[in-house]
C-alpha positions as CSV (number, residue, x, y, z in Angstrom):
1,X,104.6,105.0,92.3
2,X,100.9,105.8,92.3
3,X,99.0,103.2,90.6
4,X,95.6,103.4,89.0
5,X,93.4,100.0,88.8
6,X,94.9,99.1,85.1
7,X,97.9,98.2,87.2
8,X,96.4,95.5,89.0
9,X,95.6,93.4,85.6
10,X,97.8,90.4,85.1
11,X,100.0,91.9,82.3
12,X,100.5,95.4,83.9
13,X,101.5,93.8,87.1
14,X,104.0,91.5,86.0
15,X,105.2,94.3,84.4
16,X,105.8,96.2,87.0
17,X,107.2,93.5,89.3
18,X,109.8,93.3,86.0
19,X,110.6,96.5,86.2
20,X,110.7,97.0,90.4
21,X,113.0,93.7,90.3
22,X,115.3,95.7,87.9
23,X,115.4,99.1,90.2
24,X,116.3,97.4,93.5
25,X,118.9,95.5,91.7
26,X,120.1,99.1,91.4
27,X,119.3,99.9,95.1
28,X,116.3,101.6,94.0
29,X,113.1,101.1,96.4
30,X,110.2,101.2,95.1
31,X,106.4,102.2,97.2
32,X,103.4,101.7,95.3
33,X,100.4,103.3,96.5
34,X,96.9,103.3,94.7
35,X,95.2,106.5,93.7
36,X,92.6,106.2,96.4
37,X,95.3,106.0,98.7
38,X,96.8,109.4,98.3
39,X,93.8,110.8,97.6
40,X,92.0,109.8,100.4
41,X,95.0,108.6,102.7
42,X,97.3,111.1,102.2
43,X,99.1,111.3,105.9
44,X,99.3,107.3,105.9
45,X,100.9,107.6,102.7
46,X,103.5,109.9,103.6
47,X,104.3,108.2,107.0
48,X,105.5,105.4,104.7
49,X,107.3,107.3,102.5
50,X,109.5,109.0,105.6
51,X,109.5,105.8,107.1
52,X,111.6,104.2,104.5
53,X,113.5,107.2,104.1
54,X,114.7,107.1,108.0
55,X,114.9,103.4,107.1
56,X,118.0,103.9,104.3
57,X,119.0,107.1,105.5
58,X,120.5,105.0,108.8
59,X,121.6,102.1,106.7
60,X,123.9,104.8,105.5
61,X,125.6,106.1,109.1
């Protein structure tokens, strides 16, 4: 997920942790990068992304 800065105030970030708690109760990971990140980050971010894909994909073998 790509956050913007309203997501670091107190009520949008416990409502995310709510809602991440809820998706990797259903196996569901989730990455949160800010926008600055991807925009100015972009390989760093996608070396995490495959990173955690390699990660489950050999959970799965």
């Amino acid at each position: 997920e790509i956050d913007g800065s309203h997501h670091f105030e107190a009520n949008h970030s416990h409502q995310d942790r709510q809602r991440d708690t809820m998706l990797e109760k259903e196996g569901i990971k989730v990455l949160r990068f800010h926008n600055g990140q991807v925009l100015n980050e972009i390989e760093t971010v996608l070396e995490v992304i495959w990173e955690e894909v390699e990660k489950r994909l050999s959970r799965r073998k």
